[in-house]
Structures are given as structure tokens and as C-alpha cells.
C-alpha positions in Angstrom: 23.1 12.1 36.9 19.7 10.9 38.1 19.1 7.0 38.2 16.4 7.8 35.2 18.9 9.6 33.0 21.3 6.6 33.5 18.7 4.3 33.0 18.2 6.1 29.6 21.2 7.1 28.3 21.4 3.5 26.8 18.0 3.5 25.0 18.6 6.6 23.7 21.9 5.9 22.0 20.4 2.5 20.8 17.4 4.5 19.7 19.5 7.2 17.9 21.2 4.6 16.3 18.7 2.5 15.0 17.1 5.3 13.6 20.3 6.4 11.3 20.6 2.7 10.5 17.0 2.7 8.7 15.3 0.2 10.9 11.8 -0.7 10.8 9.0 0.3 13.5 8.5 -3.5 14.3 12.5 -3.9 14.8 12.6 -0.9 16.8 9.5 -1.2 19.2 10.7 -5.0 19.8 13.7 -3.9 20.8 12.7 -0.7 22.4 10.1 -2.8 24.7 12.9 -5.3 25.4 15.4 -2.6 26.6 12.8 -0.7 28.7 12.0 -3.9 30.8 15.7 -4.8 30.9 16.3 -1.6 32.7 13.7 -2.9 35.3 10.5 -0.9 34.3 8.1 -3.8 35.3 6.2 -4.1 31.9 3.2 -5.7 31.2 2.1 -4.5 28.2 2.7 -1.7 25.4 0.8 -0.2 23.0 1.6 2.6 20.0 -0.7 3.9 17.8 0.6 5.8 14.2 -1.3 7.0 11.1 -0.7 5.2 7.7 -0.7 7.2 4.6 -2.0 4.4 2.5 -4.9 4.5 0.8 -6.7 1.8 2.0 -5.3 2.2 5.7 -5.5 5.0 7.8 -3.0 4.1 11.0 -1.5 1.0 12.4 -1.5 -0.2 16.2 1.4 -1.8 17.6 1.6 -3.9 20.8 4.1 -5.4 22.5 3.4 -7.8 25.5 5.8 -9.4 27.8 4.5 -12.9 27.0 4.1 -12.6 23.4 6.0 -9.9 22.2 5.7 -7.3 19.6 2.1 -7.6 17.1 0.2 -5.1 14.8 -2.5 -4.7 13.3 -3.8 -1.8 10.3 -6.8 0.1 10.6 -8.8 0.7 7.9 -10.2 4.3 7.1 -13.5 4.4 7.5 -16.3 7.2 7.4 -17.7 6.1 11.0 -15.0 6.1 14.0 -15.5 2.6 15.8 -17.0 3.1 19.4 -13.4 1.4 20.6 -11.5 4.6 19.6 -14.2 7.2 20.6 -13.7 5.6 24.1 -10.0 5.6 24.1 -8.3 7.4 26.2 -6.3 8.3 22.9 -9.3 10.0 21.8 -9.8 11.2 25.0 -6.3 13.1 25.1 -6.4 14.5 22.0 -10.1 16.1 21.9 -9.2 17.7 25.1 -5.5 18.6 24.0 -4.2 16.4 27.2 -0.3 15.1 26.5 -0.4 12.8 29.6 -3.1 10.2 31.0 -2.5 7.9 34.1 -5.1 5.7 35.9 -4.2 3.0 39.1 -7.5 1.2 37.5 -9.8 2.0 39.9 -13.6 3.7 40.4 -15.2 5.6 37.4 -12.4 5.5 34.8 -12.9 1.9 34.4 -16.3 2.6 32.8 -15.5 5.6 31.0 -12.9 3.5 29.4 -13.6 0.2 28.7 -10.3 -1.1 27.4 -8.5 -0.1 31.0 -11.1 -2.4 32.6 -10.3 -5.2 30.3 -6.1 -4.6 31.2 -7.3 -4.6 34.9 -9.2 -8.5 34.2 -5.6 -9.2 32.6 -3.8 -8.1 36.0 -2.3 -4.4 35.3 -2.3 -2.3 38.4 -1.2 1.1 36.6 -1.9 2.6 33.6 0.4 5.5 31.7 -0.6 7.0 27.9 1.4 10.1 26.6 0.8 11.9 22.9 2.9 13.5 21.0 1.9 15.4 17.8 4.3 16.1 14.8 5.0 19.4 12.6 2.1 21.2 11.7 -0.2 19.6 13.5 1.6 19.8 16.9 -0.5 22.7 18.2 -3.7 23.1 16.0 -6.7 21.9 17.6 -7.8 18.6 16.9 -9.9 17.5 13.8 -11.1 13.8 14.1 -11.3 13.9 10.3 -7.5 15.0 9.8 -5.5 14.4 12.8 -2.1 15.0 11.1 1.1 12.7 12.0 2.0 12.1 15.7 2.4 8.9 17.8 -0.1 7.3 20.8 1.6 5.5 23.4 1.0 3.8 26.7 2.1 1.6 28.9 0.6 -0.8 31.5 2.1 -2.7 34.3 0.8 -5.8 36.7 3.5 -4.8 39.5 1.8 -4.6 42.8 2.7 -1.0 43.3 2.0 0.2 40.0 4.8 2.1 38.1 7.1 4.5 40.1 8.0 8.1 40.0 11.3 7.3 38.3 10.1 4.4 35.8 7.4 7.4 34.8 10.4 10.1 34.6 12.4 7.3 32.4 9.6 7.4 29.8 9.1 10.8 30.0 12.8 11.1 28.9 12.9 8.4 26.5 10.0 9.5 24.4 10.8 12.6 22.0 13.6 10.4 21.2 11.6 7.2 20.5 9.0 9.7 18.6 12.1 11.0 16.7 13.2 7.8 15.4 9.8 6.6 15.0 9.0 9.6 12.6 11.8 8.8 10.5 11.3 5.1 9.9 7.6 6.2 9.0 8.9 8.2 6.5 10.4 5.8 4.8 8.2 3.5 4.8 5.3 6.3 3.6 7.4 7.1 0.7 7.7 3.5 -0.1 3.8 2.7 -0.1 3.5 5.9 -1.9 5.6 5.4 -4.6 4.3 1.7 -4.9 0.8 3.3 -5.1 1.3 5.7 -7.3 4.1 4.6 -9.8 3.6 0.6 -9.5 5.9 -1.7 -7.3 8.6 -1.7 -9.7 9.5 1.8 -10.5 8.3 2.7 -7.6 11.5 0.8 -5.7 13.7 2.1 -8.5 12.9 5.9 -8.1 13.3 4.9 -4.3 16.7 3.7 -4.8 17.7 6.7 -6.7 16.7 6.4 -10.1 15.8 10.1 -10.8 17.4 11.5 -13.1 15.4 13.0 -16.1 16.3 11.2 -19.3 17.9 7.6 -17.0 16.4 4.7 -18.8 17.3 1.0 -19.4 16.5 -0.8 -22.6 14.6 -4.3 -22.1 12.6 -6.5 -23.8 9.3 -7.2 -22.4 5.9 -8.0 -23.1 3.6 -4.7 -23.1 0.2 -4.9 -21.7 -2.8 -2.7 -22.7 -6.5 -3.1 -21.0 -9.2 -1.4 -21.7 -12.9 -1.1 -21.1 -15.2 -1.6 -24.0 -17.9 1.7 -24.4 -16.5 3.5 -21.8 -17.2 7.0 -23.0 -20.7 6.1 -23.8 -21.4 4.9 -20.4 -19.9 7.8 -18.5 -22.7 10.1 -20.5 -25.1 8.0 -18.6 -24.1 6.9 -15.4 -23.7 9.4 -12.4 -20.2 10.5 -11.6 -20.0 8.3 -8.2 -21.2 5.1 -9.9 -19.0 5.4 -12.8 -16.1 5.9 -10.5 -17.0 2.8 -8.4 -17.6 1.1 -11.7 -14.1 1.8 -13.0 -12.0 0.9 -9.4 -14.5 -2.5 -9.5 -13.3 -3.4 -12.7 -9.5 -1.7 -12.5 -9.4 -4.0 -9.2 -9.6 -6.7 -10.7 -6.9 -5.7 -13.8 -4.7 -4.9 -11.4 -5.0 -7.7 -8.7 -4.8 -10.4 -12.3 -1.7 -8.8 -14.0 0.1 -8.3 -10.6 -0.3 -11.6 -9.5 1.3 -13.0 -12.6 4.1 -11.1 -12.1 3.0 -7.8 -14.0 4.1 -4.2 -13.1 1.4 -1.7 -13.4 2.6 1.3 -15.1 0.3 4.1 -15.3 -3.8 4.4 -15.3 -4.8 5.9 -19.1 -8.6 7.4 -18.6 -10.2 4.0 -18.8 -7.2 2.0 -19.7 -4.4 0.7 -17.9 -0.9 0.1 -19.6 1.4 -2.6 -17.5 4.4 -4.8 -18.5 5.6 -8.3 -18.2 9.7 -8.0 -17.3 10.0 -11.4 -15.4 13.4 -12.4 -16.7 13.0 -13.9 -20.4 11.0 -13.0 -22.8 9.2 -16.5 -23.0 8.4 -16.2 -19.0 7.0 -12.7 -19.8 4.7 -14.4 -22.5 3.6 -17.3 -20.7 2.6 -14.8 -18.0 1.1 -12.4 -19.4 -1.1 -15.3 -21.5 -2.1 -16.6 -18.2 -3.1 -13.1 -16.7 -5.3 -12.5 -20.2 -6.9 -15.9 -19.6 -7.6 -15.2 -15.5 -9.4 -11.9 -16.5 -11.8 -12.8 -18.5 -12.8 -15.3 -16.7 -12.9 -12.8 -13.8 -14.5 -10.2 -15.9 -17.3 -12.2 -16.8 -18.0 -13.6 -13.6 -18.1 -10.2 -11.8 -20.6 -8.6 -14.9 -23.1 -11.8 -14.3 -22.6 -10.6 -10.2 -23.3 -6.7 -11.3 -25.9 -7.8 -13.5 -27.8 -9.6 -10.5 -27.0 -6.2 -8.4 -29.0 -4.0 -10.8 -25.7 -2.0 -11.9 -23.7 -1.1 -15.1 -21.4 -3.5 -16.7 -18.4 -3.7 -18.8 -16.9 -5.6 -21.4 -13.1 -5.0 -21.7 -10.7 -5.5 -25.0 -6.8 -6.3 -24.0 -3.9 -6.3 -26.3 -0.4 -8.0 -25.6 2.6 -7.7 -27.5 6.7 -8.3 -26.9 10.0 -6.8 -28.0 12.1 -4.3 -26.9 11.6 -1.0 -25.3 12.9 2.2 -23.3 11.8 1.9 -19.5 13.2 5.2 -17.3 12.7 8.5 -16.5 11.1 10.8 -19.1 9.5 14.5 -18.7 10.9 17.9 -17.4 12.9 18.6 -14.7 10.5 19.4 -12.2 7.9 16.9 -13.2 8.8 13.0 -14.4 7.2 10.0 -15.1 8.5 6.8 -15.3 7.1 4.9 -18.0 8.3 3.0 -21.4 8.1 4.5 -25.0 9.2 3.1 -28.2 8.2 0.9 -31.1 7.0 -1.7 -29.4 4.6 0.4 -27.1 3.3 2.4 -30.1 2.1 -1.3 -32.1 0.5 -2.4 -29.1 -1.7 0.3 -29.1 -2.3 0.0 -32.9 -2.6 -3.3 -32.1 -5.4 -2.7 -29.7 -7.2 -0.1 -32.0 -8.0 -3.5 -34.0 -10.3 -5.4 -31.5 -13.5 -3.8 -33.2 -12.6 -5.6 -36.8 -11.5 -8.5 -35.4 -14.4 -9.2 -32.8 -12.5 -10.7 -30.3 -11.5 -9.1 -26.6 -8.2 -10.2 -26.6 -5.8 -9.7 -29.3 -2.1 -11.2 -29.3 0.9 -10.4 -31.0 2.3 -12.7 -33.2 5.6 -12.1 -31.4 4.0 -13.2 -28.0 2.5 -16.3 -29.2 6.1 -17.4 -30.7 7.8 -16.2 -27.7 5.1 -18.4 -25.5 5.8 -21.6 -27.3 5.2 -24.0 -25.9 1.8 -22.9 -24.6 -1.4 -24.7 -22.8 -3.1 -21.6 -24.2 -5.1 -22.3 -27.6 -3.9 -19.5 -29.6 -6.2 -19.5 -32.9 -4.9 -17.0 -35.8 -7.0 -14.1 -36.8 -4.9 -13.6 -39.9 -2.6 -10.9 -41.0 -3.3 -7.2 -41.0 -1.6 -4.1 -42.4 -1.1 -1.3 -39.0 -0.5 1.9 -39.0 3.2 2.4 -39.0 4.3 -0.7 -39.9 5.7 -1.5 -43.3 5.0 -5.5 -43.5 1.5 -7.2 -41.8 1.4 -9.0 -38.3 -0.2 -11.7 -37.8 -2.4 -11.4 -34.7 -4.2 -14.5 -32.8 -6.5 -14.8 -29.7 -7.2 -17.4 -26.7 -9.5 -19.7 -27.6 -11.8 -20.8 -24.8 -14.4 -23.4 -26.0 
């Protein structure tokens, strides 16, 4: 066995094992890092580069140094590449299809690539980059607008003589199996934004954690949450598609950023609505939360219309109705296409409920049920009276938050 392959025998068994053990990429690049300078690669510095599927991020950087340890950073997608990547030697490797980059930091490269001449200032001596590309996208030619899964890597060292044949052949031989590893904890955690993303934090973890099977549900009580935005359908007739769209994620931003830092799970996205729930533990925490997020919001909401005003663009008014009790929360559809959402009566009245903010004139309607359960309250719930709704055999008194 060559000293290399001894040297990495070790790594790769940790690696291997780390890997089946579900690890995450900042546990396993710390220790990764650690292990390769224990073996005595001199290292200076490391860096790995991986794409995000998120929508807000497209890839994150790690970087491990020998002072500080392991950091990372997310890069947000962006329409324009920043000049830092177009003179990477990442970029650089994978326009020209190059699996392998090494510079001593001398002459011309340094200006070509402005980042090695920065590691030189910092003392490096040697410079080393691999690439490794994943499934699909392992041998189609590179598109800067979809460069498919795969990991960036390189190492740097400040050791007079620069790395040696068998600290570059130890690498070499560690890396499928670090890309390995690395793949699968990027799986997980893709499926875990995804989820979050898509079905809200909540379900989301449960469907994660194996809650899939059609007709699986759990009976709670909770306080149901509908938002909507006033004249919608009128406005979309005469706003341009793009602006309507930027209009709706300006104002769904906010809903969302309000009920879910009150506690609320967002549950699905209804044309121009949003329906979410309050399921904090009691039903009087769920109250007093939800209360509080109706409160935040409008003040929000009318803030942001006097800042869109001054801007020149459409505004929004919004109507929101709240209401408690009990209801089904699980997995409900076909078997090759779910949702996880919540039915039942209580989901059907909050809807009627919210059907009555045109004959009561007020934004935000609350269920008589929710101000009881929110008792006591800061909140100055005023009484709108009782009203006879669809479906329901005696009337329900409804109030709203008073604010001055």
C-alpha cells in the first residue's frame, strides 16, 4: 500500500461513515479539514463551493482555515454573475471542462485570477482546485445559467515547498469519496428546504419524517387563519402580468414573514389568499398569537401601501378572518398526488366567516370563539353583532380589533 492510500484509508472510512450517519456539510468539512491536516497535509486554507436548491439561494461556499476554522456563506441568485466568480478559477475549470487546476502563485496567473494573488499576500505557496460534476450534468457542456449539482474544491498551502506529489495523490484519492458523502447530505438537506418551501415548516418536517400515507391525519384544535387581498381580480385585469406578480410576493411577504413569526404555519397559497394555522400548544396561545399577527399586519400593510403609493405602484387592501376549534390536519388526495392540509367544520366557517367582511366593513373579522379563547386580551376586541352563516344552524357573534 502506498503512503497516500494509508494516509487515506482513515478518511475514507470516517467519511463513509459520517455519510450513513446523516451528518451535516458543516460537521463533515470540519472534520474532514481536521483529519486531512492531521495526516500532515500542510493546510492553509480550504474552500468548497455547492449549489443550493432554494429559492432565494443559488449555492453556498464553505471555507475552512487553519486559524479559524470551518465558515460559509450563501449566494444569492442573481441575473448578473459577480466579476469574483467570472474570474475564478472555478469558472475557469468549468467553461473549459478542466477537472484539475494548480498554480505555485507565480507570473501571469496571479492577474488572471485575482483571488490566488490575494492567498499569495496571506502567505500560500501552492495552490490545488479539482471539480467534480454529478449525474446528468457530469459530461454535458457547461451552461452558466444551469450548471447542474457537482462540488468546487481547492486547497492552498503556506509550506515553503508547496504541496507534494503524495499530499496531491491523497486528495486525488479522498475526493469521490468526500463528493459522495457530500452529495448525500445535500440531499437531505434539499429535500428539507424544499418541503419547508413548498408545504410550510411544519408539514413539511412531518412528511420528512415519514408522514405519507394517504388518508394519515391527526385531529387538533387550532386557530385557522385566512388572508386575503381586497379587489384582487379587478386589479389583475389592469395591471401587467409581471407587476401583478411582484405585487402579490410584496404583499404575500409580508403575510407570511407576520404569521410565521407569531408562531403560524403556512399551509397552502389560495390564488390571492393564503390559509395558515395557529397550533402552538393551547388553544388560548394560538389566539393570543394569531391576534397579535392580525394586529402586526395591518399595521405593516398600511405602512407598505403609503411606501407603494409614494413609488407610483398598485396597492392593496387585504380582509383576514380568524377563527378556532377543532379540525383534521394530515394527508388527503390520491395516491400519487397528496396534499397536506386541514379540512372540516371549522375550516369551512372560517371561510364563511371571511365571505362577511364586505357587510361588516371591517378588514379583520374574529370569531367569537377566538376572542373567548384569547381572554385575557391587550387586544380591544369591539362586537360587530351576531349573524346567521351559511351552514350554521344558530348565529356567531363576530368582533374586530379596534385600533383608535
Amino acid at each position: 500500500m502506498t503512503d497516500a492510500a494509508s494516509r487515506a484509508t482513515p478518511i475514507i472510512d470516517w467519511l463513509t461513515a459520517e455519510g450513513l450517519r446523516g451528518a451535516s456539510r458543516q460537521e463533515m468539512l470540519q472534520g474532514f479539514c481536521q483529519r486531512l491536516a492531521d495526516t500532515g497535509v500542510p493546510l492553509l486554507r480550504f474552500h468548497l463551493a455547492q449549489r443550493a436548491y432554494h429559492p432565494k439561494y443559488g449555492g453556498i461556499g464553505f471555507s475552512w482555515t487553519r486559524a479559524d476554522g470551518l465558515s460559509h456563506e450563501f449566494y444569492e441568485h442573481s441575473d448578473t454573475p459577480r466579476d469574483e466568480w467570472l474570474y475564478s478559477t472555478f469558472y475557469y475549470m468549468l467553461e473549459r471542462d478542466v477537472p484539475e487546476f494548480r498554480s505555485k502563485l507565480t507570473g501571469h496567473v496571479l492577474e488572471r485570477f485575482p483571488a490566488l494573488a490575494q492567498f499569495k499576500q496571506r502567505g500560500a505557496t501552492d495552490y490545488f482546485a479539482l471539480a467534480k460534476r454529478f449525474g446528468d450534468f457530469a459530461d454535458a457542456p457547461f451552461d452558466p445559467r444551469r450548471p447542474g449539482e457537482g462540488i468546487l474544491s481547492s486547497w492552498s498551502t503556506d509550506h515553503p515547498e508547496g504541496f507534494t506529489d503524495t499530499d496531491l495523490a491523497l486528495i486525488r484519492q479522498i475526493y469521490s469519496h468526500l463528493a459522495l458523502a457530500l452529495r448525500a447530505a445535500s440531499a437531505q438537506q434539499m429535500a428539507k428546504d424544499l418541503l419547508q418551501v413548498y408545504l410550510g415548516r411544519d408539514a413539511g418536517q412531518r412528511v420528512l419524517s415519514g408522514e405519507i400515507q394517504r388518508g394519515s391525519s391527526r385531529q387538533i384544535d387550532a386557530v385557522i387563519c385566512y388572508f386575503d387581498l381586497k379587489g384582487f381580480t379587478q386589479l389583475a385585469e389592469q395591471i401587467p402580468g409581471a407587476e401583478l406578480i411582484d405585487m402579490l410576493n410584496d404583499y404575500f411577504g409580508l403575510a407570511v414573514e407576520t404569521i410565521q413569526s407569531h408562531g403560524g404555519n403556512i399551509l397552502k397559497f389560495m390564488g390571492d389568499g393564503i390559509l395558515s394555522m395557529f397550533d402552538l400548544g393551547s388553544i388560548g396561545e394560538d389566539a393570543t398569537a394569531a391576534l397579535a399577527a392580525a394586529s402586526a399586519l395591518q399595521g405593516k400593510i398600511r405602512k407598505r401601501n403609503k411606501e407603494r403609493a409614494a413609488q407610483g405602484v398598485p396597492t392593496a387592501d387585504f380582509t383576514l378572518a380568524l377563527h378556532a376549534g377543532e379540525i383534521l390536519y394530515g394527508n388527503i388526495g390520491s395516491e400519487n398526488r397528496l396534499d397536506f392540509t386541514v379540512i372540516g367544520p371549522t375550516v369551512n366557517l372560517t371561510a364563511r366567516i371571511s365571505g362577511m367582511h364586505t357587510s361588516v366593513g371591517r378588514s379583520i373579522i374574529v370569531s367569537e370563539q377566538v376572542q373567548k379563547a384569547a381572554q385575557p386580551t391587550n387586544h380591544d376586541l369591539v362586537s360587530l353583532g351576531r349573524y346567521m352563516l351559511r351552514g350554521v344552524a344558530e348565529p356567531v357573534e363576530l368582533f374586530t380589533i379596534y385600533e383608535g
